[in-house]
TIVO-2410 file (N, C-alpha, C; in nm, 3 decimals):
# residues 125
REC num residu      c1      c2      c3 atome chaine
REC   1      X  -2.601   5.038  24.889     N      A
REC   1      X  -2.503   5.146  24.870    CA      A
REC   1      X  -2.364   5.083  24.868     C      A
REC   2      X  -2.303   5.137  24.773     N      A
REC   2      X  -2.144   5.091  24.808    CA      A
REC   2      X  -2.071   5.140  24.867     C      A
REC   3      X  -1.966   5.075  24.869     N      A
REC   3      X  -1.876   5.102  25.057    CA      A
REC   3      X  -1.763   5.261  24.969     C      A
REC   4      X  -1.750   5.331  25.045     N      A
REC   4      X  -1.625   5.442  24.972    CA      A
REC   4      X  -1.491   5.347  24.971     C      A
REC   5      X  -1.476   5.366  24.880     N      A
REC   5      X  -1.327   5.349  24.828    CA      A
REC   5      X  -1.210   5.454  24.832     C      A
REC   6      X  -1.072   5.476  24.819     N      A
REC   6      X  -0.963   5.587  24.829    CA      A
REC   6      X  -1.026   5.686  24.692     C      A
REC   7      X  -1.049   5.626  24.604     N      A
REC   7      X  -1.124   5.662  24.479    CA      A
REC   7      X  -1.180   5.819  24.542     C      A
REC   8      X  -1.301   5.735  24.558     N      A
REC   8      X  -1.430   5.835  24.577    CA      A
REC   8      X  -1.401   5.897  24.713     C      A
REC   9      X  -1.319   5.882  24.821     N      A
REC   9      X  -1.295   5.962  24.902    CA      A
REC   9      X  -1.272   6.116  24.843     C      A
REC  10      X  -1.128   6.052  24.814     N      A
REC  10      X  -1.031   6.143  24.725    CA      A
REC  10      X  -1.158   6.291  24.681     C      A
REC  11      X  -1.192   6.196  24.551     N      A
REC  11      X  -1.271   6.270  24.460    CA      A
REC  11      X  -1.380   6.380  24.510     C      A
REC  12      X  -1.435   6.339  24.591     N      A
REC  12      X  -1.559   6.412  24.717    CA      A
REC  12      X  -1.481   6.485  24.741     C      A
REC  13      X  -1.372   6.484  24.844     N      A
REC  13      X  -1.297   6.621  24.904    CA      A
REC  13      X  -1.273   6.724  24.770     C      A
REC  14      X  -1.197   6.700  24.691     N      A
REC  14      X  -1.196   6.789  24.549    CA      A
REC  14      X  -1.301   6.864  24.535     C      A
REC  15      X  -1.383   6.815  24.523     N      A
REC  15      X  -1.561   6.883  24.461    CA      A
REC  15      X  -1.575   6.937  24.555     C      A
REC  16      X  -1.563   6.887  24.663     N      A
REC  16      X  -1.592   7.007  24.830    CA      A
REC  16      X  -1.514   7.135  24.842     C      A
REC  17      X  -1.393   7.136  24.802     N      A
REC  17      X  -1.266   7.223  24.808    CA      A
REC  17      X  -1.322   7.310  24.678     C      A
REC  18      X  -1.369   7.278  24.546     N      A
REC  18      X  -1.359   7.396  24.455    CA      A
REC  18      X  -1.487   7.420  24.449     C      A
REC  19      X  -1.573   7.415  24.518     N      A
REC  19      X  -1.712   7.467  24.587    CA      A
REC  19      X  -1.652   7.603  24.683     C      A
REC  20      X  -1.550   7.593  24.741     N      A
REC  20      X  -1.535   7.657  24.887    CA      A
REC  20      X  -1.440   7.741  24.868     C      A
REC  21      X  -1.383   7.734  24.669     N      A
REC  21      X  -1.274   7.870  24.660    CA      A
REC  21      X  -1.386   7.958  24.562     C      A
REC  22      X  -1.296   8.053  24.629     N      A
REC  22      X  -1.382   8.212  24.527    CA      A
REC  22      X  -1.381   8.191  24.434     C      A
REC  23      X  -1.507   8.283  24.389     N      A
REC  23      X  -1.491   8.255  24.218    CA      A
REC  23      X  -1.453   8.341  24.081     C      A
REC  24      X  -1.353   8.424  24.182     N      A
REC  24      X  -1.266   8.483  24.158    CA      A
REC  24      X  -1.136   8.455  24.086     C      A
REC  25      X  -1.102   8.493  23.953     N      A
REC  25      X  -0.969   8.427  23.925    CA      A
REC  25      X  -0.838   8.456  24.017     C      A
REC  26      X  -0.853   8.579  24.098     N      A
REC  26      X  -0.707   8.613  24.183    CA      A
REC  26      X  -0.858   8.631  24.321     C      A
REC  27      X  -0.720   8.656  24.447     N      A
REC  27      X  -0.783   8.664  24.577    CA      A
REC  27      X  -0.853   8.801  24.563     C      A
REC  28      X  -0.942   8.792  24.666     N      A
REC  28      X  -1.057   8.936  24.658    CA      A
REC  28      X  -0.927   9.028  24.782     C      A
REC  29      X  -0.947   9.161  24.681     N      A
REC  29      X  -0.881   9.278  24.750    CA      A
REC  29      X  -0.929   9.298  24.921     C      A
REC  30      X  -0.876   9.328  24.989     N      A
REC  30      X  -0.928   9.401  25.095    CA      A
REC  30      X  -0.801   9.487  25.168     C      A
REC  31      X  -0.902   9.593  25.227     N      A
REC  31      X  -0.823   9.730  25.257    CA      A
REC  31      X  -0.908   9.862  25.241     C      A
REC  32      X  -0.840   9.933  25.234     N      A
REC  32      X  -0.883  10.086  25.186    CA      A
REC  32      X  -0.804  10.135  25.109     C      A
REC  33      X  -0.891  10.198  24.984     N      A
REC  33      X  -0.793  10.257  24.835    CA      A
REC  33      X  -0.871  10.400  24.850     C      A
REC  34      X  -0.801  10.483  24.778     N      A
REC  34      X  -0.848  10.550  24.735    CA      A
REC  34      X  -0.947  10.588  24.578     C      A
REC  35      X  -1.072  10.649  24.584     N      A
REC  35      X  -1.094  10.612  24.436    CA      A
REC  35      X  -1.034  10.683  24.300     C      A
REC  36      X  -0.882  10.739  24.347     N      A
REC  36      X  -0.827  10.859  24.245    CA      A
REC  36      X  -0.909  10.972  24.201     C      A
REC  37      X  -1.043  10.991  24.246     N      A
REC  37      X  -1.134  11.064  24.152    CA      A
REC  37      X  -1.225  11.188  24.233     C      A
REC  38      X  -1.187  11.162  24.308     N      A
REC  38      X  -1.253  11.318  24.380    CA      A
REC  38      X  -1.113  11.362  24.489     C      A
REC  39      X  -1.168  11.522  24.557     N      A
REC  39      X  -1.107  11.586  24.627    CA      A
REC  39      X  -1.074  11.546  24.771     C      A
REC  40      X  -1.094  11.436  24.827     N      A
REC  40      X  -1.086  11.342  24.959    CA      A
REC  40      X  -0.925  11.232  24.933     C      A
REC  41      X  -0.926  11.216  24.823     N      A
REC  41      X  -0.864  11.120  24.813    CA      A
REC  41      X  -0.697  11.134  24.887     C      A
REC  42      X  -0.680  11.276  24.894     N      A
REC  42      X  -0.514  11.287  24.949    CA      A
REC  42      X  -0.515  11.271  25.096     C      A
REC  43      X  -0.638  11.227  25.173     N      A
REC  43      X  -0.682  11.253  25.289    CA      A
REC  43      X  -0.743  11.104  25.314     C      A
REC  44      X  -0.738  11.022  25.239     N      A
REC  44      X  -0.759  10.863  25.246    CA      A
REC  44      X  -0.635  10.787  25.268     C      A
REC  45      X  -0.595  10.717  25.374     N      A
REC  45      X  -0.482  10.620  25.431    CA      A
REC  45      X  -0.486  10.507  25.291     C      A
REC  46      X  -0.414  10.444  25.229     N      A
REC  46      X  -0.414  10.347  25.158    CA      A
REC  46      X  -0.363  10.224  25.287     C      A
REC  47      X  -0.449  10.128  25.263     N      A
REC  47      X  -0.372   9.994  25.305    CA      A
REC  47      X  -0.513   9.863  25.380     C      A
REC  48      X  -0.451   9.775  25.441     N      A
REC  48      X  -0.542   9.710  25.463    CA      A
REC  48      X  -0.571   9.655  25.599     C      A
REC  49      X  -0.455   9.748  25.674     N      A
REC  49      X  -0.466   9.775  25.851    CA      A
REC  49      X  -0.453   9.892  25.860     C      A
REC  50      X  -0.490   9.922  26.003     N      A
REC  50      X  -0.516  10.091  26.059    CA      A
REC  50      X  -0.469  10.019  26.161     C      A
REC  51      X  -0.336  10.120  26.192     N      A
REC  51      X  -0.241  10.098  26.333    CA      A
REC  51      X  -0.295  10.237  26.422     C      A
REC  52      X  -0.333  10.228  26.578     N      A
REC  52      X  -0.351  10.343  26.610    CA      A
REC  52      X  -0.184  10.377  26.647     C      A
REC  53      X  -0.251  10.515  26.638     N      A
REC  53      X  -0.063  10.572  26.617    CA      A
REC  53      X  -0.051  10.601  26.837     C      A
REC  54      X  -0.115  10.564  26.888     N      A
REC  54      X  -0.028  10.563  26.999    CA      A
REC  54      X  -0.040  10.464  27.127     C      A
REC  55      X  -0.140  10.331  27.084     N      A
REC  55      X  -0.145  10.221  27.166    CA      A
REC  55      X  -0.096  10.119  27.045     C      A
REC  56      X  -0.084  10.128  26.931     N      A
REC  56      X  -0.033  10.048  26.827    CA      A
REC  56      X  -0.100   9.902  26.823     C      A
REC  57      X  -0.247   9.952  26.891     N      A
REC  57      X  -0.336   9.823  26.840    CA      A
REC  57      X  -0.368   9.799  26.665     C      A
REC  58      X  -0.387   9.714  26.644     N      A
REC  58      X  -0.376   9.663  26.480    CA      A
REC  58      X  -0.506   9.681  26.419     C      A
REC  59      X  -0.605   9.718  26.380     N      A
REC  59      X  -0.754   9.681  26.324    CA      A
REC  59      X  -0.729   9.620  26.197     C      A
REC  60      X  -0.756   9.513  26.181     N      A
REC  60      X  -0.746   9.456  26.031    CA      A
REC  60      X  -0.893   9.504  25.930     C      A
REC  61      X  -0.874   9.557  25.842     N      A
REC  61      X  -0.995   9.576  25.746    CA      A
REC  61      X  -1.058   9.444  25.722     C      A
REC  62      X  -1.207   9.425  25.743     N      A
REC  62      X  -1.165   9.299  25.617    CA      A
REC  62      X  -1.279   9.288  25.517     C      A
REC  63      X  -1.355   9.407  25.461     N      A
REC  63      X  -1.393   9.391  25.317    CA      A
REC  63      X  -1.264   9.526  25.222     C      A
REC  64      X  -1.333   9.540  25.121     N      A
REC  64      X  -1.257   9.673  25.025    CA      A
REC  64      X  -1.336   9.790  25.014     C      A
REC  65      X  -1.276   9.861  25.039     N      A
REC  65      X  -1.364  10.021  25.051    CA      A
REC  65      X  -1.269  10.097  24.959     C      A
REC  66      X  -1.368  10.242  24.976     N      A
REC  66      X  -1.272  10.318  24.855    CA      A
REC  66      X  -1.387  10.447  24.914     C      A
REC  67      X  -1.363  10.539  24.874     N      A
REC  67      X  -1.432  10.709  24.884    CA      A
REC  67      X  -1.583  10.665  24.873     C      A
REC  68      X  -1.601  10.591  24.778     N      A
REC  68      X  -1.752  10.562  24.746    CA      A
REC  68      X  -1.809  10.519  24.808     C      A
REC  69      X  -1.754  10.379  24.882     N      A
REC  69      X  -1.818  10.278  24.975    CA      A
REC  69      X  -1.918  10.367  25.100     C      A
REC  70      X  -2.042  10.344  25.100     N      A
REC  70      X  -2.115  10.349  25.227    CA      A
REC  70      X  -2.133  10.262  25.338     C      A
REC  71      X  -2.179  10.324  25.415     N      A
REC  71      X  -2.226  10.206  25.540    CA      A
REC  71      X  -2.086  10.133  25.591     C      A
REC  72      X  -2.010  10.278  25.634     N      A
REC  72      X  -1.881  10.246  25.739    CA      A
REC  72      X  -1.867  10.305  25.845     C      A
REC  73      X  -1.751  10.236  25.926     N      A
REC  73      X  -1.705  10.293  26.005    CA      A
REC  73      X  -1.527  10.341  26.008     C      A
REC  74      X  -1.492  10.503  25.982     N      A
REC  74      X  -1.406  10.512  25.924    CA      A
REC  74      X  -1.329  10.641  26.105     C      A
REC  75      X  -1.215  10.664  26.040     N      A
REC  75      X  -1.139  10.722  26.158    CA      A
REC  75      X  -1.087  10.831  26.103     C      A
REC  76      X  -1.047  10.940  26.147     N      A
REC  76      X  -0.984  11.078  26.184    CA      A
REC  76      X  -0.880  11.059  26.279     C      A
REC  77      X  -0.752  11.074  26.239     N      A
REC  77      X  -0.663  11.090  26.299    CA      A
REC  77      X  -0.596  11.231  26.279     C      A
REC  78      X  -0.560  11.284  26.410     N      A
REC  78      X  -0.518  11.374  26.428    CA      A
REC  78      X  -0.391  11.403  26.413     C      A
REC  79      X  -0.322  11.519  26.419     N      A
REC  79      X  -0.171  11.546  26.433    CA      A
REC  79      X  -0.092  11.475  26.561     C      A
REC  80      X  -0.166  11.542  26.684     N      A
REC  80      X  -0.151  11.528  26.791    CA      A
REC  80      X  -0.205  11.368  26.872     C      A
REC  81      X  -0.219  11.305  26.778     N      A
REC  81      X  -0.202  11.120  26.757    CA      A
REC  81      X  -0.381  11.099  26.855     C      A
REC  82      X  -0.448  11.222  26.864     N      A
REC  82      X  -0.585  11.163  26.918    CA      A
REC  82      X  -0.657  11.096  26.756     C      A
REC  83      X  -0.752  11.006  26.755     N      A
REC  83      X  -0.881  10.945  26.728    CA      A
REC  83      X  -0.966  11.009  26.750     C      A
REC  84      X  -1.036  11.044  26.626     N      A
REC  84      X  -1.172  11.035  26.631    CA      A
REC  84      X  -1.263  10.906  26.506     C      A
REC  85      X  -1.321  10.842  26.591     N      A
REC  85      X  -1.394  10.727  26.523    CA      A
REC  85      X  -1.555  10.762  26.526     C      A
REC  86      X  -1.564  10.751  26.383     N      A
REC  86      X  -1.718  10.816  26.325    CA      A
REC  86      X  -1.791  10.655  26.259     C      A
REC  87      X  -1.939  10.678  26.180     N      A
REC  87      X  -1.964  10.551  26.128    CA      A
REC  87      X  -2.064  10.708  26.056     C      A
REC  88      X  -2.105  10.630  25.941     N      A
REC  88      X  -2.163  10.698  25.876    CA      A
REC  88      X  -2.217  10.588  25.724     C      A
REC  89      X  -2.347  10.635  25.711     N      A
REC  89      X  -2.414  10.575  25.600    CA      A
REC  89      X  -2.454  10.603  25.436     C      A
REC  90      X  -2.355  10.721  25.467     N      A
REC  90      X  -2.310  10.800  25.307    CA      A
REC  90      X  -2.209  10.734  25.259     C      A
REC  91      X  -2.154  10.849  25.101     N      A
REC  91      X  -2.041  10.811  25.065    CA      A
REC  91      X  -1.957  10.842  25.149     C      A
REC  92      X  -1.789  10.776  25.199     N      A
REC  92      X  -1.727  10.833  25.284    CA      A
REC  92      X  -1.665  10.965  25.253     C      A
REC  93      X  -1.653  10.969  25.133     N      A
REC  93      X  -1.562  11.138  25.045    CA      A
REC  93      X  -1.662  11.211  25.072     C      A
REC  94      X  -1.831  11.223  25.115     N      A
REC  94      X  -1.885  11.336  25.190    CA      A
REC  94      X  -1.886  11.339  25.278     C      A
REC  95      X  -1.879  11.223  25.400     N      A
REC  95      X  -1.839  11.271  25.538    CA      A
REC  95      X  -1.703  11.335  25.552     C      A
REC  96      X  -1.611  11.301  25.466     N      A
REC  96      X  -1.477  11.338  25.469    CA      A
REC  96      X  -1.498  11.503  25.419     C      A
REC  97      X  -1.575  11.567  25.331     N      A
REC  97      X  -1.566  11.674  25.295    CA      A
REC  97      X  -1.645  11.765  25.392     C      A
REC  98      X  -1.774  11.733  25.452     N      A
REC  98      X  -1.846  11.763  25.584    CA      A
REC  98      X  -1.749  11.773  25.706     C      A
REC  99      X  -1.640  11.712  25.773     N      A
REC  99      X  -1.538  11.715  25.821    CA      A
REC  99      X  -1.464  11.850  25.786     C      A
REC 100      X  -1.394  11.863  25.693     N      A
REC 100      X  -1.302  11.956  25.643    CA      A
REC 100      X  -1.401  12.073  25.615     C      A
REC 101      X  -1.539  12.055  25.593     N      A
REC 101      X  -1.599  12.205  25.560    CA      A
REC 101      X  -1.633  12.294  25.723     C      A
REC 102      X  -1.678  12.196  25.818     N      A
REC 102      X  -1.652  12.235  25.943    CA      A
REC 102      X  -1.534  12.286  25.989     C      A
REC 103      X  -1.424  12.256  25.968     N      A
REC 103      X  -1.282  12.289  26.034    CA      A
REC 103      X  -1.296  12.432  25.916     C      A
REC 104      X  -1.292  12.435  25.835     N      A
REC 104      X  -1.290  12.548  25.734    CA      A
REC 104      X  -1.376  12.657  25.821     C      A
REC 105      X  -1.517  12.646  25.816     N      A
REC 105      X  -1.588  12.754  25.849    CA      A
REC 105      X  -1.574  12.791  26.033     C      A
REC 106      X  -1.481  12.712  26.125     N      A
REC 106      X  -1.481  12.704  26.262    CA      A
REC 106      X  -1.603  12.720  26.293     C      A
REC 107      X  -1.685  12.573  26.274     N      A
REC 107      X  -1.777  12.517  26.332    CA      A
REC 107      X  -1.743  12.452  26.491     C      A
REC 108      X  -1.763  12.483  26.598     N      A
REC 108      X  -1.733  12.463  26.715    CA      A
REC 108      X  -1.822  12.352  26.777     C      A
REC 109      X  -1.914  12.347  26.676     N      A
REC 109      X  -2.005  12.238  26.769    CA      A
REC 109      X  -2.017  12.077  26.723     C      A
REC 110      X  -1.889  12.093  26.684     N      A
REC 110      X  -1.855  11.980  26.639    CA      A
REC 110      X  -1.723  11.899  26.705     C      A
REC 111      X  -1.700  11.791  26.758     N      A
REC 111      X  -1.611  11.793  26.825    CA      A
REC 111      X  -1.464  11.775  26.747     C      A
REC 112      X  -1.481  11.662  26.651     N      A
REC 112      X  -1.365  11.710  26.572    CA      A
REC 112      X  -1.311  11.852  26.530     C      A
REC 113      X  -1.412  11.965  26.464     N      A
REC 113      X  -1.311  12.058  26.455    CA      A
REC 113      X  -1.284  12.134  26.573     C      A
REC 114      X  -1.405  12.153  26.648     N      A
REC 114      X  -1.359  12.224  26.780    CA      A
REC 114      X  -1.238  12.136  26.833     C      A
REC 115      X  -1.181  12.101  26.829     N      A
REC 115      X  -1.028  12.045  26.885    CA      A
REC 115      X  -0.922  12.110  26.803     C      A
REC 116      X  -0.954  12.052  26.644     N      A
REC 116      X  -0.855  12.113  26.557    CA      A
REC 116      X  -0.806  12.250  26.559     C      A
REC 117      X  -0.930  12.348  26.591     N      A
REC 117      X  -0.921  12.505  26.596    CA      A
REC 117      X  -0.893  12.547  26.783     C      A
REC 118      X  -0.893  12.483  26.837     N      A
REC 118      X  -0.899  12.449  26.991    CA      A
REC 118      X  -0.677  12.445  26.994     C      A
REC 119      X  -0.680  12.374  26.932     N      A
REC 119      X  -0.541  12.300  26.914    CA      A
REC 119      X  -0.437  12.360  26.839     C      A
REC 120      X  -0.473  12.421  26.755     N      A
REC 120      X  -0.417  12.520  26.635    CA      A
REC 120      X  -0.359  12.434  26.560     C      A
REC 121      X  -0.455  12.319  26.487     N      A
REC 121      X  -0.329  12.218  26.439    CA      A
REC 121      X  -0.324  12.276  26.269     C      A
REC 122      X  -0.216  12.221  26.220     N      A
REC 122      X  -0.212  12.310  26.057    CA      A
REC 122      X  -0.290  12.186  25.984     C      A
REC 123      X  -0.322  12.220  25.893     N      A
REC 123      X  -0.398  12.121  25.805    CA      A
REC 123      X  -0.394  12.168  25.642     C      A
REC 124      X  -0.386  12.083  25.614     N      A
REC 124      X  -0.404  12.161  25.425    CA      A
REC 124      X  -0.517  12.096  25.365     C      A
REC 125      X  -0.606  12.214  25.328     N      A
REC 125      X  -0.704  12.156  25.260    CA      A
REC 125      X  -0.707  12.176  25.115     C      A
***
């Protein structure tokens, strides 16, 4: 075997490095979008952190979601700066509409809306 040279050092790291970038021409998105295309979407946070609004811990996202994406774990934030944190294995724009159809019909046995209607908070659906 021959001994490595600066050469073939060099060269090895290269081939290792463009093995180990995406193969992606730009960086892969991550965050939460909305998918512009159904009735959830004015009710979807855009961005790619979720600050809680009253310990101002940070959650970083880190794949890309959108209304469609299943198999998450997504949040309800309230007026009154409480959390509610759900996970769900649907699309998220039907848990999101299951949500709002409860607060609509004052479904009580639910704890999200029983608060909302509990609370008198305004909401626009």
């Amino acid at each position: 075997k021959r001994q490595n040279n600066w050469y073939h050092v060099t060269c090895a790291q290269v081939k290792k490095k463009s093995r180990e970038v995406d193969t992606f021409l730009v960086k892969r998105a991550t965050g939460m979008s909305p998918c512009y295309n159904c009735n959830q979407c004015p009710f979807v946070y855009k961005g790619k952190d979720f600050i809680h609004p009253e310990t101002g811990y940070i959650a970083h996202l880190r794949g890309f979601y959108t209304c469609v994406s299943k198999y998450v774990v997504y949040v309800l934030v309230c007026p009154c700066a409480l959390v509610y944190v759900g996970e769900t294995r649907q699309m998220i724009k039907s848990r999101i509409s299951q949500h709002r159809s409860a607060i609509n019909l004052g479904n009580m046995s639910q704890p999200e809306s029983k608060h909302f209607l509990e609370k008198g908070h305004i909401y626009y659906i």
